[in-house]
C-alpha positions in Angstrom: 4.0 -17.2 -1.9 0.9 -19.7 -1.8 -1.5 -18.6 -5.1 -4.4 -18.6 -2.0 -2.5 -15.0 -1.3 -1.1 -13.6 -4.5 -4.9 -14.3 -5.3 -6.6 -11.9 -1.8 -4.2 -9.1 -3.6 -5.6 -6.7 -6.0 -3.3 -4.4 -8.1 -5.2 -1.5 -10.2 -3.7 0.8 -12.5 -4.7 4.1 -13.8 -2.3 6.1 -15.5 0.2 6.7 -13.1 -1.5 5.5 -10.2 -1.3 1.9 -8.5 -3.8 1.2 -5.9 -3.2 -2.0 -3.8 -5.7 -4.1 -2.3 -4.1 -5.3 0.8 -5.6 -8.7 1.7 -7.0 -10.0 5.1 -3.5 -10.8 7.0 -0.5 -8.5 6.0 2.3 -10.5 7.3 5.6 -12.0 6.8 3.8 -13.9 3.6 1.9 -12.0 2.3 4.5 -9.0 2.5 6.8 -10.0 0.1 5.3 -10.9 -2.8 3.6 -7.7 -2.5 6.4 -5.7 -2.4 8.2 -8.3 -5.3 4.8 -7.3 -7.6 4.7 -3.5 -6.4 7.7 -2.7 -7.1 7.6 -4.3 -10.8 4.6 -1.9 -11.4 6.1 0.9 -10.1 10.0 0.2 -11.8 8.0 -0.7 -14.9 5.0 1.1 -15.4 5.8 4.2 -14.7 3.9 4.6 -11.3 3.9 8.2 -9.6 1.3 7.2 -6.7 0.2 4.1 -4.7 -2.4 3.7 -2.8 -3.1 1.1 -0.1 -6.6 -0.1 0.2 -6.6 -1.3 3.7 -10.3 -2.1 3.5 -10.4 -6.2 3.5 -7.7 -5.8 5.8 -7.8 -6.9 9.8 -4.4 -7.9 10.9 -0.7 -6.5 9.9 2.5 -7.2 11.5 6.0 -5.4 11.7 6.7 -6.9 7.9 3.6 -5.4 6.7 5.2 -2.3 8.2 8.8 -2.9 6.3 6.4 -3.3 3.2 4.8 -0.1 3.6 8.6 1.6 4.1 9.9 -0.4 1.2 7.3 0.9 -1.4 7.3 4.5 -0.2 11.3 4.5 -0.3 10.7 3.2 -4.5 8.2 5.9 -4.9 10.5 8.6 -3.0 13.4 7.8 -5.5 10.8 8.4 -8.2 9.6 11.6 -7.0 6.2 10.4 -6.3 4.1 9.8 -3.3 2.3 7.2 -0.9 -1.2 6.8 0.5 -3.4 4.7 2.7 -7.3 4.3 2.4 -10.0 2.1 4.4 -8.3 1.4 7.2 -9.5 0.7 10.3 -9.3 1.0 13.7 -6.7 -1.5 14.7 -5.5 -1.0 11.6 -5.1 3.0 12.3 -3.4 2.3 15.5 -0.8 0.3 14.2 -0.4 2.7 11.1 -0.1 5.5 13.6 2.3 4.3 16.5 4.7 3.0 13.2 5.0 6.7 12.6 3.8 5.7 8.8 1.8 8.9 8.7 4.3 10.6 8.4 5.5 9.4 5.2 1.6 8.6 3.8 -1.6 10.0 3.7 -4.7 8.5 4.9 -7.7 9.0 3.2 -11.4 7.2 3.8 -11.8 5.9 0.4 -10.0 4.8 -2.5 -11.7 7.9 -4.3 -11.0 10.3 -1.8 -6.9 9.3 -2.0 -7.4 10.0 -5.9 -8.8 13.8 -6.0 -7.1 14.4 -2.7 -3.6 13.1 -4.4 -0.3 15.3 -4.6 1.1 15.9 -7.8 
């Protein structure tokens, strides 16, 4: 994965929590070293909740997707739990017809995912 990418990624932690911050394109690219460095936090650091920040986000394809499925399945075998913030319209559609609500919340904010989370 090109630095220009790893570098449009944020990756926050408090406590148990990981929020992501998903950059402009989640694609093929973009995808996996996401999931490589997600699931080091999570393995490693004890993570119980991650939150996607869609919010600099515009275009995701069917790997973005498998992403999304790969980290909740890693937070499932955990016993912990999946969310999705900022997202927008096109975003939402996509998010929707996957059938990744089922699996994740959506929230409007990255604050709103933390005092609306599921312990």
């Amino acid at each position: 994965m090109s630095n220009e990418l790893q570098s449009e990624t944020t990756y926050r932690r408090y406590r148990d929590v990981l929020v992501i911050g998903l950059p402009p394109e989640v694609d093929h690219h973009s995808s996996q070293g996401m999931k490589e460095t997600a699931g080091t936090y999570i393995k490693n650091g004890h993570v119980r909740y991650v939150i996607f920040d869609f919010k600099n986000t515009s275009f995701m394809d069917s790997a973005g997707i498998g992403m999304l499925l790969g980290q909740y399945k890693l937070m499932n075998a955990v016993h912990g739990s999946v969310a999705v913030c900022s997202v927008d319209r096109r975003i939402n559609r996509i998010l929707d017809m996957s059938g990744i609500y089922q699996i994740a919340r959506r929230y409007e904010s990255i604050e709103e995912a933390l005092s609306g989370r599921e312990n």
